[in-house]
Structures are given as C-alpha cells and as structure tokens.
N, C-alpha and C positions, 0 to 999 in steps of 0.2 A: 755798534760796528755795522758798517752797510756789507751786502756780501758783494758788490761790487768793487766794495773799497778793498776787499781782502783779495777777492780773485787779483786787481791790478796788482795787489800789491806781492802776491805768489806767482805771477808771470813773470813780474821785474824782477824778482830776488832768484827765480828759475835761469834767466841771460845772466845773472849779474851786472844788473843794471839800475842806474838810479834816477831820480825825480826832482823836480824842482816847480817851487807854482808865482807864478806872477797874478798876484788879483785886482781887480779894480771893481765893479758892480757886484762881486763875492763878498767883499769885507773880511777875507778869512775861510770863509767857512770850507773854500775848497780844503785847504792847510787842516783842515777839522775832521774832513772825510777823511785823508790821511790817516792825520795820527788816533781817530779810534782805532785804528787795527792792531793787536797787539803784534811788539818785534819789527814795525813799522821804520824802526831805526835803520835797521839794515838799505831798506832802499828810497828812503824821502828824506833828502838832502833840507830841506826845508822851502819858505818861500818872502816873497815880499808884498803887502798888500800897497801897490799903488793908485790909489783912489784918486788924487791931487794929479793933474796932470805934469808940471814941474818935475815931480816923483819920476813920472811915467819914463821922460829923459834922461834924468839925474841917474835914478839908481838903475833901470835898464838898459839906459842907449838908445831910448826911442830918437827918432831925428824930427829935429823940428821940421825938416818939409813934410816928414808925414802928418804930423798934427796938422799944420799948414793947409796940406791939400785935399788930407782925407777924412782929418778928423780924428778924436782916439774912439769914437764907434764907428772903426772902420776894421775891415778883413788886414788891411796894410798893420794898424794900428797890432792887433790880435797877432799876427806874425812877429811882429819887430817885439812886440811882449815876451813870445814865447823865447826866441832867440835869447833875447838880452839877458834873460831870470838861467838859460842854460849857461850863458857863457860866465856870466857872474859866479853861479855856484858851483861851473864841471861838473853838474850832471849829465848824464844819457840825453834824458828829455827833460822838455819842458813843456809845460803847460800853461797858458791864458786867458783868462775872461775879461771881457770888457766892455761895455754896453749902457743900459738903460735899464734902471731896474722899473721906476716910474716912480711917483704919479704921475710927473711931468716928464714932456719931450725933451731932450736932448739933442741939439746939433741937428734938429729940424726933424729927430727920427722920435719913434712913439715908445711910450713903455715897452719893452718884448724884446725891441732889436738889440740881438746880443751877438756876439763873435765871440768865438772862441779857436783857440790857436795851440798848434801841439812842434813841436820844434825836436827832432832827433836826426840822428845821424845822416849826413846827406837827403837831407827832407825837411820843409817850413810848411804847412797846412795851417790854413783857417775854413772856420765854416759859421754861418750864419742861421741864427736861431732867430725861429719868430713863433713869440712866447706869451703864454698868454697867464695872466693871473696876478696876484696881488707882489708888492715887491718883495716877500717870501717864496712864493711861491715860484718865480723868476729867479730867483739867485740861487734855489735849492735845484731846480731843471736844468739849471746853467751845472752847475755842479756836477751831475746827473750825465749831462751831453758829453762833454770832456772827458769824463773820466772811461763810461761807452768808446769817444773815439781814444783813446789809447789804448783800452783795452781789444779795440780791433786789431791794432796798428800791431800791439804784443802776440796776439795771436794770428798775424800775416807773417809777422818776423821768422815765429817760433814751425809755420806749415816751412817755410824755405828753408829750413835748416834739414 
C-alpha cells in the first residue's frame, strides 16, 4: 500500500466521490495503486487498460481525428482518455496515462513522453511528463504523477468548501 494511494483514496471517500483509470503505457498498474488500499471499494469504480489503440476509440470514445491529428501520445489523446473511462463508469473522476514507456520512439516522440490526464466535474486537464528511466521505471513515475495531480485537485476542492 503506497500512502499516496491511501491519502487519494481518504480525500475521495471524505467528498463522496469516486475513481475510474483509463491506462495505456501503465498496463494496469495505475488499477494496482488503487486496489492496495484496503476498503478501496468504496471509492475506485475500476478501470480499462487500453494499450491497443482501436481500444483507445472503442471502449473510451477516443475520436479518430484525435488519433489523426495528434496522435494517442498526445495531451488531446490523455484528455479524451480521461473523459471517456469517467463517462463509461459515472465516476467523479477519471484518470489517464498514455505515452512511451520505451525502448523505442513512439509517434516520433522518445521514451519518457508521457501525458497524463484527470477529467472531473466541470474540468479536462492533461499534463506532460518528461521521464526518464527504464520502462519500469516510466510507468511506476507515471503512476506516481497522476495520482499527486488528483491528489491536488481533492485537496483545492476540499480548501473551497
């Protein structure tokens, strides 16, 4: 159990609010930081790892002019992820990664370049990660990044009330 994965997950269940993960250069393992938390049930609706781009459309609603024009390592790509995985499961948020873990480039981009994407209530964010390390080491920082920007986002929510 990470104590970040616990803190998100004691912010979200403090709103009464829940989670959903859209993955692609994660494999999962965002879905992993999750459910170590124990009671985790309460607020992690689950997720889908779309790796396949096809997926990325199919089961989120990516549109193809985004693949099109910007690529799925792109910020557009990390948005439309985040949205799609909320509206799919009616969670609060959602969250996205999707990138380059490496050895090889990507869509002309290097191992590292990662987007990650958070999608709640009247609000789509991405943010670009440029990452350095082995394709563990990328997918664990990716993890890592995301769950930091929700964990912001819960505790801006939580000062405005």
């Amino acid at each position: 159990m990470t104590d970040l994965g616990k803190r998100v997950h004691l912010l979200l269940r403090a709103e009464g609010s829940t989670v959903s993960t859209a993955e692609s250069l994660t494999g999962g393992r965002l879905a992993v930081r999750f459910t170590d938390v124990p009671g985790v049930s309460e607020t992690f609706l689950g997720g889908a790892v779309t790796y396949a781009t096809a997926l990325k459309m199919s089961l989120l609603g990516v549109d193809e002019e985004i693949v099109v024009r910007h690529g799925v390592v792109s910020a557009e790509c990390a948005r439309a992820m985040a949205s799609g995985v909320r509206a799919v499961t009616g969670s609060t948020y959602g969250l996205s990664t999707t990138g380059v873990a490496g050895p090889d480039d990507q869509e002309g981009k290097p191992a590292g370049t990662v987007y990650v994407g958070l999608a709640g209530p009247g609000f789509v964010v991405s943010e670009l990660l440029e990452l350095q390390g082995d394709r563990t080491e990328i997918q664990e920082a990716t993890c890592e990044a995301v769950l930091a920007a929700l964990e912001v986002r819960l505790r801006e929510q939580t000062a405005l009330r």
